[in-house]
C-alpha positions, 0 to 999 in steps of 0.5 A, spaced: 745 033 498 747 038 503 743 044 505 748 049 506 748 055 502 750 056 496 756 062 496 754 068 492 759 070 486 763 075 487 763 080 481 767 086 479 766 092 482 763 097 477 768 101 473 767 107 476 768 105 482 776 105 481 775 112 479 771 114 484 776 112 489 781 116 487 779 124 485 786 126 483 786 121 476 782 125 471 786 131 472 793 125 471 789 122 466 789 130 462 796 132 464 798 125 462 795 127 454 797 134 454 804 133 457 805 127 451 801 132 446 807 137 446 812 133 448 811 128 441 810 135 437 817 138 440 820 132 438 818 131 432 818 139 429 825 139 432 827 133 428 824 135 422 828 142 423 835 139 425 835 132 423 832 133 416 833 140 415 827 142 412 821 146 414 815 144 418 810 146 413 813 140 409 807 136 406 808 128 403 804 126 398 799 119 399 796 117 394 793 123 391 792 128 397 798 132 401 798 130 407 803 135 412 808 132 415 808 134 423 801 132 425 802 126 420 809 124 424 807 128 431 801 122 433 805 116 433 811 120 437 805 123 441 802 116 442 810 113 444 810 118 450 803 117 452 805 110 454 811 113 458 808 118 461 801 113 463 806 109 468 809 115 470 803 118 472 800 112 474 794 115 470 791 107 467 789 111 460 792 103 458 790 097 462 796 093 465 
């Protein structure tokens, strides 16, 4: 047995820690839904008008409620460009 010193463990550092080095990412993190909000509902009311020719006020029926088709189509696609604009921004909404 030796009497050396048992090195101590290291552990992460908190989640805040990260955060409170850089002040800049809670407004990128904002920016970054707000950015990906309105492009996903421009994409897709302009692809309802264009693409399927109908009116934004179209409703699909699920099961037996009618569910209007923009906020139904506009969360997936706003999703999609959260993605994007996250590495773009580098804002780290999605863990690597």
């Amino acid at each position: 047995m030796s009497n050396s010193p048992i090195p101590a463990a290291t552990t992460p550092p908190p989640p805040d820690a990260e955060q409170s080095k850089d002040p800049n990412l809670l407004p990128r993190r904002v920016l970054c839904w707000v950015v990906s909000a309105l492009l996903g509902g421009t994409t897709v009311a302009l692809g309802i008008q264009f693409i399927l020719r109908t009116s934004l006020m179209e409703t699909v029926p699920i099961s037996f409620v009618e569910v209007p088709l923009l906020p139904l189509a506009a969360f997936p696609m706003t999703l999609f460009f959260m993605l994007w604009l996250d590495i773009l921004f580098k804002s780290k909404i999605v863990n690597d």
